[in-house]
N, CA, C and O of each residue as an XYZ file, in Angstrom:
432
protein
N     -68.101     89.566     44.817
C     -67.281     88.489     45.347
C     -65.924     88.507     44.647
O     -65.940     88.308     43.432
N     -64.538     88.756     45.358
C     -63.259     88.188     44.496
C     -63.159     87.253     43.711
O     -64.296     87.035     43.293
N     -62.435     86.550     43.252
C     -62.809     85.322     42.297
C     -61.384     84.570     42.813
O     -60.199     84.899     42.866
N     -62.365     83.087     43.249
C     -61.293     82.325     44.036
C     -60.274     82.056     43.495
O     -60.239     82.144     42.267
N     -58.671     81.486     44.495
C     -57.550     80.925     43.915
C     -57.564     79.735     44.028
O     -58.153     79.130     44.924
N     -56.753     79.114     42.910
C     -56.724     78.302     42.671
C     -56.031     77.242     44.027
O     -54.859     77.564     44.220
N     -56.444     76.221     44.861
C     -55.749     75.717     45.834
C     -55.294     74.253     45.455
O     -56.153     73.372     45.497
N     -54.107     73.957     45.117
C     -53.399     72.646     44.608
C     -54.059     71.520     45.190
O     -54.578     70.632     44.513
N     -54.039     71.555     46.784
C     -54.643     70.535     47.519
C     -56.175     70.047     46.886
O     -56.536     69.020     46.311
N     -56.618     70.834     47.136
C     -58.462     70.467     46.422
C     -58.300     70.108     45.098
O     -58.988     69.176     44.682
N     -57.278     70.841     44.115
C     -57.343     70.101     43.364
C     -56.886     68.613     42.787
O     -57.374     67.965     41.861
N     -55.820     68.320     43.628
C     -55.479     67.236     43.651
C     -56.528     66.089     44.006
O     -56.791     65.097     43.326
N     -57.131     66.512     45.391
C     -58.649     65.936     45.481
C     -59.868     66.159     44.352
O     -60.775     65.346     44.175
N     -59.771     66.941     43.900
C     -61.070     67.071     42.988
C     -60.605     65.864     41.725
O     -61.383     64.920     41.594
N     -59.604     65.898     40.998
C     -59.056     65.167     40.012
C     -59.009     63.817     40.660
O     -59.729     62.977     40.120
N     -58.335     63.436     41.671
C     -58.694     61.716     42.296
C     -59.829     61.303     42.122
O     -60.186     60.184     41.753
N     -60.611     62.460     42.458
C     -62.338     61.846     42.731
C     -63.131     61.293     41.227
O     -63.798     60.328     40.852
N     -62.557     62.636     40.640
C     -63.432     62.823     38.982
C     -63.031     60.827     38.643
O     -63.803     59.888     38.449
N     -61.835     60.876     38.693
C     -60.953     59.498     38.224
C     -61.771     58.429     38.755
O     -62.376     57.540     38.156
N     -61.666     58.713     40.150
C     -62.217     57.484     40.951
C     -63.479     56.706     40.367
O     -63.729     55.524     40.129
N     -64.453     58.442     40.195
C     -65.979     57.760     39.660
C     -65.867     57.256     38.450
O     -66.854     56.732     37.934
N     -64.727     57.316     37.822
C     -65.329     56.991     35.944
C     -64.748     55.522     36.295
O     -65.551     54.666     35.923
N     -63.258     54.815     37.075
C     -63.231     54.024     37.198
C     -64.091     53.027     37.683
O     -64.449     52.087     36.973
N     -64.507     53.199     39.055
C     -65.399     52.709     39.818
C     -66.400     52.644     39.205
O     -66.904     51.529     39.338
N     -67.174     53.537     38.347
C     -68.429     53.371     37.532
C     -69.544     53.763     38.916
O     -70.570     53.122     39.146
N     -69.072     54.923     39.712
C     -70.203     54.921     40.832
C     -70.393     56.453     40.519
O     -69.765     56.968     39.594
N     -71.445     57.324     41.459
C     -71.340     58.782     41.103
C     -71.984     59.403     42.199
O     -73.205     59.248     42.162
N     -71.591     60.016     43.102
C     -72.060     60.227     44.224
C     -70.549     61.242     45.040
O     -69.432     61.398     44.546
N     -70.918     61.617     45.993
C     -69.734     62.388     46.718
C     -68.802     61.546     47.457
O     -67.575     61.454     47.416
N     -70.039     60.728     48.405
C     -69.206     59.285     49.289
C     -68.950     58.379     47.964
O     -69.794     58.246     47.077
N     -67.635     57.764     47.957
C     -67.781     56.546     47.047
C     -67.896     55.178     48.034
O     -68.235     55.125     49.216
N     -67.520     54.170     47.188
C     -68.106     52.857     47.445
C     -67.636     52.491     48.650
O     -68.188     51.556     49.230
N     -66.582     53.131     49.214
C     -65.998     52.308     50.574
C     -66.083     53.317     51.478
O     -65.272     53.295     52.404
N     -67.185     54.537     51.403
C     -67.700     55.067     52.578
C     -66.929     56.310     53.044
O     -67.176     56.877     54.108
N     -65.938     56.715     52.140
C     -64.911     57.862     52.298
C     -65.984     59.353     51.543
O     -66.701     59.471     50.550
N     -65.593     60.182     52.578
C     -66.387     61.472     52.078
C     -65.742     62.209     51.439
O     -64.520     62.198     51.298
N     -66.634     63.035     50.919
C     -65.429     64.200     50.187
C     -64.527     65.425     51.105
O     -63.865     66.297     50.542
N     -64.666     65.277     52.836
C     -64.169     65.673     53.406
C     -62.993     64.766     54.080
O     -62.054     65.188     54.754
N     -63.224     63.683     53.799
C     -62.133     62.405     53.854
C     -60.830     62.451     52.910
O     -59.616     62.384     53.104
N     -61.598     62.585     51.893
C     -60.573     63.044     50.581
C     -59.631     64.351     50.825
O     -58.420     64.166     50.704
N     -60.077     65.622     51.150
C     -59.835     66.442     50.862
C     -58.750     66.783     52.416
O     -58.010     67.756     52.561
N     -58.965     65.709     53.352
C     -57.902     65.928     54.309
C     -56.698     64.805     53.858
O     -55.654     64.928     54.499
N     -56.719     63.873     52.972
C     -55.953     63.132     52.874
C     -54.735     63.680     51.860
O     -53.538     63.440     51.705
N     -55.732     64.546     51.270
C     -54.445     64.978     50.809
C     -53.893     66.348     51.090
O     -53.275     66.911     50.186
N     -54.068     67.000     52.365
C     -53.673     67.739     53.572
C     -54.647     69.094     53.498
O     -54.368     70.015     54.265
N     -55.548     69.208     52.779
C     -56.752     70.312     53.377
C     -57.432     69.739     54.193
O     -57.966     68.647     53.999
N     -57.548     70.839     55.892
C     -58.000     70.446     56.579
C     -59.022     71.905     57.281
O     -59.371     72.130     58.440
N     -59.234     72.587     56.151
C     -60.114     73.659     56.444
C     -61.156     72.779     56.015
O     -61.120     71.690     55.443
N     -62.664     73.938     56.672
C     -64.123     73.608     56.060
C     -64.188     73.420     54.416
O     -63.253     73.849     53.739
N     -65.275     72.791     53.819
C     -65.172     73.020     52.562
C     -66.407     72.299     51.484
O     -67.288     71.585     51.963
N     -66.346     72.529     50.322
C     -67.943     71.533     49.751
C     -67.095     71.318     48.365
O     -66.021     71.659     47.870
N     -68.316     70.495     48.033
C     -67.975     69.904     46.751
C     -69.183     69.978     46.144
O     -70.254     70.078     46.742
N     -68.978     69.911     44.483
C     -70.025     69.579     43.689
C     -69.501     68.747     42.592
O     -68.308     68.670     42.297
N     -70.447     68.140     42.018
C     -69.709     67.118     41.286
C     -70.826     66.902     40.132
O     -71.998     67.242     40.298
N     -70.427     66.409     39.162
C     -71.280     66.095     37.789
C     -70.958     65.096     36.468
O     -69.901     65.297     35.869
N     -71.638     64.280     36.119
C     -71.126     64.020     34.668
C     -71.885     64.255     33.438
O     -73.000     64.775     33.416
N     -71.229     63.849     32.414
C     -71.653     63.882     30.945
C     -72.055     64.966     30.250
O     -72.649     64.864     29.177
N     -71.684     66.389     30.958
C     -71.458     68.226     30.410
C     -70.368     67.718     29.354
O     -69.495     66.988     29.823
N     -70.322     67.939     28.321
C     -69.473     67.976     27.596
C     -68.331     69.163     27.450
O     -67.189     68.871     27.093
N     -68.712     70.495     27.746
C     -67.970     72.001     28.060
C     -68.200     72.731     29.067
O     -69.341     72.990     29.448
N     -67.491     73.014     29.439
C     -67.798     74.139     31.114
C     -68.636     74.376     31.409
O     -69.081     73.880     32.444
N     -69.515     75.489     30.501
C     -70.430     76.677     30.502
C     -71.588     75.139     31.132
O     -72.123     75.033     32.235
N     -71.642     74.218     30.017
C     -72.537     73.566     30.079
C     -73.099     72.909     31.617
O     -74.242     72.768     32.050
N     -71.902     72.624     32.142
C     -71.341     72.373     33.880
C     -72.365     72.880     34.792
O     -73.295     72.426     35.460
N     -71.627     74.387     34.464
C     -71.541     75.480     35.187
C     -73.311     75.850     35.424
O     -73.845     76.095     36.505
N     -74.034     75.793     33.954
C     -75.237     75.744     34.077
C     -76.549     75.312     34.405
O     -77.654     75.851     34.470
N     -75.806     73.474     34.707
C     -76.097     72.794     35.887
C     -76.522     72.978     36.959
O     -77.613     73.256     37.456
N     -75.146     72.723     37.412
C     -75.175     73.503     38.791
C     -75.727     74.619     39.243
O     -76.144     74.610     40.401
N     -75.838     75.676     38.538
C     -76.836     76.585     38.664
C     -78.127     76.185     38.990
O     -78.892     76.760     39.764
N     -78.306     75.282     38.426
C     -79.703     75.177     38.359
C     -80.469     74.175     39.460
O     -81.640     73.809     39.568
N     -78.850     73.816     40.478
C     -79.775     73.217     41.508
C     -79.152     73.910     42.773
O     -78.075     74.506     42.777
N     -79.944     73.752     43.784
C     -80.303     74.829     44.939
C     -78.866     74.260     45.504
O     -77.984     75.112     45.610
N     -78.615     73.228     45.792
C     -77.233     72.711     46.726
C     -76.495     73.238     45.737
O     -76.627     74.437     45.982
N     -75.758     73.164     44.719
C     -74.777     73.034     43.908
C     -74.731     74.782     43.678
O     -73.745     75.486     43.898
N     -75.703     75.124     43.317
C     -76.016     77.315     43.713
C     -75.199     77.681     44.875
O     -74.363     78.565     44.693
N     -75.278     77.264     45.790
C     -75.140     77.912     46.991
C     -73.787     77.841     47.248
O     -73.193     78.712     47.883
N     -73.030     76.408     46.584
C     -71.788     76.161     46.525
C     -71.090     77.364     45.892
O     -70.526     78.311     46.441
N     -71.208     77.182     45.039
C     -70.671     78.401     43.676
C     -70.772     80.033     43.840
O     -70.156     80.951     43.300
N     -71.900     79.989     44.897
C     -72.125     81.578     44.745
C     -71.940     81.636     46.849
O     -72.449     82.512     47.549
N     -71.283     80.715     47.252
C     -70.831     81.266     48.523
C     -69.948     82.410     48.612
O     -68.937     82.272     47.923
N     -70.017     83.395     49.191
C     -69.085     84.483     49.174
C     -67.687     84.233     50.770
O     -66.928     85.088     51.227
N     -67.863     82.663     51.230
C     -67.497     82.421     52.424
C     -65.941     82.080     51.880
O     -64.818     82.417     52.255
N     -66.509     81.168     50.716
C     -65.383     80.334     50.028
C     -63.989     81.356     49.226
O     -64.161     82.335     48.499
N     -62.784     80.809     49.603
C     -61.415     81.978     48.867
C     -61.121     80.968     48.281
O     -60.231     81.446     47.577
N     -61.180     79.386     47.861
C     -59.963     78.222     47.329
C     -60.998     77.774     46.373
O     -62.132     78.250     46.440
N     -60.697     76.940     45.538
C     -61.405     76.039     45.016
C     -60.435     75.280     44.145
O     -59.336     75.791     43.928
N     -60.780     73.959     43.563
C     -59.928     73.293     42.858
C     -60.821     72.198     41.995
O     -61.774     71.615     42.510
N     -60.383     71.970     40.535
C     -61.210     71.192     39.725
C     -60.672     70.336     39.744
O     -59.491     70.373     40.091
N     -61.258     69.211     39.397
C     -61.078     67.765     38.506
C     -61.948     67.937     37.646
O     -63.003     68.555     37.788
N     -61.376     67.150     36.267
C     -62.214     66.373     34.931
C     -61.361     65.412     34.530
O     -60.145     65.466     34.343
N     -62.353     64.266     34.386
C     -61.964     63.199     34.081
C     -62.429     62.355     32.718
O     -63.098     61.369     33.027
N     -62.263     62.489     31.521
C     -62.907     62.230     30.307
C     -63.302     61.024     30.315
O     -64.511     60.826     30.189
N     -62.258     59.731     30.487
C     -62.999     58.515     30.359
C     -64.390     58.132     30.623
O     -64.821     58.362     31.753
N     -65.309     57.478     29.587
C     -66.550     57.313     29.578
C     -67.170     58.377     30.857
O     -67.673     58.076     31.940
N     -66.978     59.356     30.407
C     -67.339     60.849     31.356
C     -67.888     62.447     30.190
O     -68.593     62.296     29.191
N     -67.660     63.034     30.390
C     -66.884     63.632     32.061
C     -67.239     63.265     33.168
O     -68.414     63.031     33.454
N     -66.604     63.197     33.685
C     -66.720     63.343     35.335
C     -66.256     64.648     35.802
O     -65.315     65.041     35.112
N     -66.565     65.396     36.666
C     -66.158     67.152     36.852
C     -66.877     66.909     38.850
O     -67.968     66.601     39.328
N     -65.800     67.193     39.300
C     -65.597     67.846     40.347
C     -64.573     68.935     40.957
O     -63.363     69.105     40.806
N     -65.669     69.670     41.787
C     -65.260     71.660     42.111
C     -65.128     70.679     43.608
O     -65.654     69.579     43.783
N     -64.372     71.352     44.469
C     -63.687     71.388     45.716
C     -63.618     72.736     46.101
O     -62.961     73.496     45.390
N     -64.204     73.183     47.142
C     -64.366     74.714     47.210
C     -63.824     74.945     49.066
O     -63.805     73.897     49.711
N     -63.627     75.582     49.438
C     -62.485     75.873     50.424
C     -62.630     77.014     51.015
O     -62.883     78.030     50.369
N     -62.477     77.012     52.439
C     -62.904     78.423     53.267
C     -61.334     79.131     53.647
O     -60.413     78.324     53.771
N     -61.142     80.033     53.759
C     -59.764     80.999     54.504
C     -59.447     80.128     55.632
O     -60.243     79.842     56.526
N     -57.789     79.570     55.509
C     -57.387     79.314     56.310
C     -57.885     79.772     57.608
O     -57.983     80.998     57.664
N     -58.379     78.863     59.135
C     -58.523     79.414     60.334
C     -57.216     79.805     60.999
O     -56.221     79.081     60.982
N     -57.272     80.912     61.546
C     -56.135     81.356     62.495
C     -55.945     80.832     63.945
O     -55.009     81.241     64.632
């Protein structure tokens, strides 16, 4: 698999979100007023296909990363070979909070 680029948009969404949950105190993909993470991720103008994974209280990457591994949705995210974009958030306050925003090739 290439190893994705970095896409500003998702990340701008991924970092709102991380924020959102530590504020809000909620943790989930939809937050409290019913907006998805495909809601998010067009608002702030990605409007390709795309997934998310999300996590708290990893204290270092690897630690994240090994997570997610370890569950079947959050695997499949990471090791899609569909996905070219992706973009992080981390959000430290009473966190982490860590959300990946992952992103398909522009459609033609």
């Amino acid at each position: 698999m290439p190893p994705l680029k970095i896409n500003e948009l998702l990340r701008q969404s991924a970092r709102s979100h991380s924020a959102d949950m530590a504020r809000r105190g909620f943790f989930s993909h939809n937050d409290p007023d019913g907006v998805t993470p495909f809601d998010r991720m067009r608002s702030h103008g990605y409007a390709q296909p795309a997934a998310e994974n999300i996590a708290k209280g990893q204290r270092q990457p690897h630690e994240v990363i090994h997570s997610w591994l370890n569950s079947p949705g959050h695997r499949a995210n990471l090791l899609n070979p569909g996905f070219s974009v992706i973009g992080v958030g981390l959000h430290l306050d009473s966190g982490p909070w860590w959300t990946q925003n992952f992103g398909y090739p522009p459609q033609a």
